[in-house]
Wavefront OBJ file of the C-alpha trace (Angstrom):
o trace
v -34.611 12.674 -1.989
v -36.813 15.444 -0.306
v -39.943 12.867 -1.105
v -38.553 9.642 0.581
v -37.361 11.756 3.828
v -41.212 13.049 3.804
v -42.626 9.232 3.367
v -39.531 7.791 6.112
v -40.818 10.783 8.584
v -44.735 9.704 7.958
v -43.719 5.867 8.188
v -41.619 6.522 11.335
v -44.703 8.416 12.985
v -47.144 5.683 12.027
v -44.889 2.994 13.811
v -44.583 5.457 16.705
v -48.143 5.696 17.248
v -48.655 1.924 17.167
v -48.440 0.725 20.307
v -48.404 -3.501 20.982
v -51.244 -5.404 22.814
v -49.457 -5.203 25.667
v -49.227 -1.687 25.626
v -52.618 -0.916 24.839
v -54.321 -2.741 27.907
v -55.473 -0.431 30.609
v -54.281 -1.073 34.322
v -56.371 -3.628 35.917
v -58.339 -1.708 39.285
v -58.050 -3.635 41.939
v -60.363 -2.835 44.765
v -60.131 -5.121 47.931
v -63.003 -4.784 50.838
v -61.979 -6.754 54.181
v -64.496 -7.171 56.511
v -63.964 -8.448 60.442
v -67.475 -9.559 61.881
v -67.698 -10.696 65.429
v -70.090 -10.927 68.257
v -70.666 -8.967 71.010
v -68.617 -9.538 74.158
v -69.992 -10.963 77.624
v -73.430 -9.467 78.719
v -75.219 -8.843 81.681
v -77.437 -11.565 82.351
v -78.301 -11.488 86.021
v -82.206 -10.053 84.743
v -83.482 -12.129 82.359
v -86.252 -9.499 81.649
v -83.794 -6.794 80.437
v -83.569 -6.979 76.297
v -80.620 -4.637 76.420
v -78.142 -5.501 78.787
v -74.848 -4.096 79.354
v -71.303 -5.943 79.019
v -70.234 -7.804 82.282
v -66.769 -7.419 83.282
v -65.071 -9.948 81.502
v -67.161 -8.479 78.247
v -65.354 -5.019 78.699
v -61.899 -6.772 79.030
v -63.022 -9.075 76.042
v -64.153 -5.875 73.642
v -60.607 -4.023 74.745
v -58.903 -7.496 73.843
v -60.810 -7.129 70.212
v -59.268 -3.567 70.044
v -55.929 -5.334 70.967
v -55.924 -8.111 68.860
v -57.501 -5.700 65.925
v -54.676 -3.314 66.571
v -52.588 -3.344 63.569
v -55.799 -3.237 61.391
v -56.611 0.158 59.754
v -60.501 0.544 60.262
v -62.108 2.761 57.980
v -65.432 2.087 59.291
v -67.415 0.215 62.626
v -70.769 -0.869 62.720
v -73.175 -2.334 65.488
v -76.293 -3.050 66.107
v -78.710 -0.772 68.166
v -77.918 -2.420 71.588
v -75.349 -1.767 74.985
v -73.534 -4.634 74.466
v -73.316 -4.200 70.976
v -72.019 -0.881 70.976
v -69.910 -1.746 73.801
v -67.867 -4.122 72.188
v -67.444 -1.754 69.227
v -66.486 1.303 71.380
v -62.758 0.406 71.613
v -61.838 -0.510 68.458
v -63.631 2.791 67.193
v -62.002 4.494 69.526
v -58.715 3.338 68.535
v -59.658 4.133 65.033
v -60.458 7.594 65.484
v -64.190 6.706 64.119
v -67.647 6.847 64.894
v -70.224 3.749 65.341
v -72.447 3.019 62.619
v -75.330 1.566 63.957
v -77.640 -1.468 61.302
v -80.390 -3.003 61.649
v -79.684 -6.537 61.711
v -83.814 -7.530 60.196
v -82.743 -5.340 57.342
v -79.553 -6.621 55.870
v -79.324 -5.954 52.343
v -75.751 -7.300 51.370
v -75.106 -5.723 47.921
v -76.212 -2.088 49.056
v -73.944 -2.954 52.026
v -71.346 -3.834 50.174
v -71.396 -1.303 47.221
v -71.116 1.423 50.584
v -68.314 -0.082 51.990
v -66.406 -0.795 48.680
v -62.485 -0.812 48.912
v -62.894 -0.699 52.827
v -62.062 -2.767 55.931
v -65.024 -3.032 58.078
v -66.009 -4.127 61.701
v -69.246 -5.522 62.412
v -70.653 -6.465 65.513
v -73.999 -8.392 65.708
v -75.505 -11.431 67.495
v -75.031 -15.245 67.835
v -77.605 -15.819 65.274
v -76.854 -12.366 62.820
v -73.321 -12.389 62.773
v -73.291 -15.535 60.893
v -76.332 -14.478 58.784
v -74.144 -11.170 57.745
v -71.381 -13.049 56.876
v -73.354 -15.527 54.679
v -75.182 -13.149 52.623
v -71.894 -11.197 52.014
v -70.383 -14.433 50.726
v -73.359 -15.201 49.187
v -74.010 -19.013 50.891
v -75.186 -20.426 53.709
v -71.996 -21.648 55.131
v -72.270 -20.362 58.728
v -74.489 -21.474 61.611
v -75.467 -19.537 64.339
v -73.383 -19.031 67.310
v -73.418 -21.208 70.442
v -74.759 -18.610 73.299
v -71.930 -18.825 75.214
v -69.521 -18.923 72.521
v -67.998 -14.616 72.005
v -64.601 -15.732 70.622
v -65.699 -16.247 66.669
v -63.970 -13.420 63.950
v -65.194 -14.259 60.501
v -62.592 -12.124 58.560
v -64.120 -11.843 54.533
v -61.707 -10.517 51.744
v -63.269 -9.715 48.629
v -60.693 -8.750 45.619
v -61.635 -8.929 41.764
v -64.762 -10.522 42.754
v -63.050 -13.443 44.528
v -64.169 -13.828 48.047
v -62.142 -15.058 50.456
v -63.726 -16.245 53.883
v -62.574 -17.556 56.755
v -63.294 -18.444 61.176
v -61.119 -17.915 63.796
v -61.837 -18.728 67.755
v -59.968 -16.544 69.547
v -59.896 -17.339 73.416
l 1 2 3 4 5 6 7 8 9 10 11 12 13 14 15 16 17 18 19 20 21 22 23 24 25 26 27 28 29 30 31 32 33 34 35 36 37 38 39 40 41 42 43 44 45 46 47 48 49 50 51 52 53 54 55 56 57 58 59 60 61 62 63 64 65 66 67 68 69 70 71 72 73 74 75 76 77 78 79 80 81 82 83 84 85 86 87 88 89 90 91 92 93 94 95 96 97 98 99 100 101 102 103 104 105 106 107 108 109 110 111 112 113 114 115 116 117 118 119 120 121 122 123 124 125 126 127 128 129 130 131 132 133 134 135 136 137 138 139 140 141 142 143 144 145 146 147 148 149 150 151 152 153 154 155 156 157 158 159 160 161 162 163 164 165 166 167 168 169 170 171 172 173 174
């Protein structure tokens, strides 16, 4: 009797041990990235000669609309490029965000170190009618964007990118 209550107790722990298929898996990690990439706001262009002109009026009320309309959006990082206007339409949703500007260079876009740094994050980037599109379409990884009209400043590509599946879309927002 002593012997089968020995071999029931071993059998019983084996079959406790054994977990199903199921059980065995390990949790899937899902990491998503959102990015928001527009271009800057109104500029200055009463002197053609000036390469680094400041926002006009309606571009300062256009980068606080971005801060607006961006408002329920948890930034956990903002970058620009090197310029006023740039920077100037970054300012207020950085502000908001309690977060400093990172400034890129837009000649020197390198998408997968880009994205490897800003893993798991939602991102702003400001750039230009012809790099904002250019950013977006190396992050997605096609050429699906053209540049920018010049007088167009209402385009937000938002890009999602969860389990390798990349989500990418373009609003106009007036």
């Amino acid at each position: 009797m002593k012997q089968i209550s020995i071999l029931f107790l071993v059998i019983l722990s084996i079959f406790s041990s054994c977990k199903t298929k199921e059980e065995q898996k390990l949790p899937v990690e899902t990491t998503t990235s959102t990015y928001y990439f527009i271009r800057h706001a109104e500029k200055d262009r009463t002197d053609s000669t000036n390469a680094d002109p400041h926002l006009t009026e309606a571009g300062i009320i256009r980068a606080n609309n971005w801060s607006r309309i961006l408002g329920e959006v948890t930034f956990d990082a903002v970058y620009s490029t090197n310029y006023n206007r740039t920077r100037q339409t970054a300012q207020p949703t950085a502000t908001k965000n309690g977060l400093d500007i990172t400034i890129y260079d837009p000649r020197a876009i390198h998408a997968p170190s880009f994205l490897e740094a800003t893993k798991g994050k939602t991102v702003l980037v400001v750039g230009h009618s012809n790099t904002t599109p250019a950013f977006v379409n190396s992050v997605i990884g096609e050429r699906k964007y053209a540049d920018i009209d010049d007088a167009n400043n209402s385009n937000i590509y938002i890009v999602t990118i969860s389990n390798n599946q990349i989500i990418d879309q373009l609003l106009v927002i007036n």
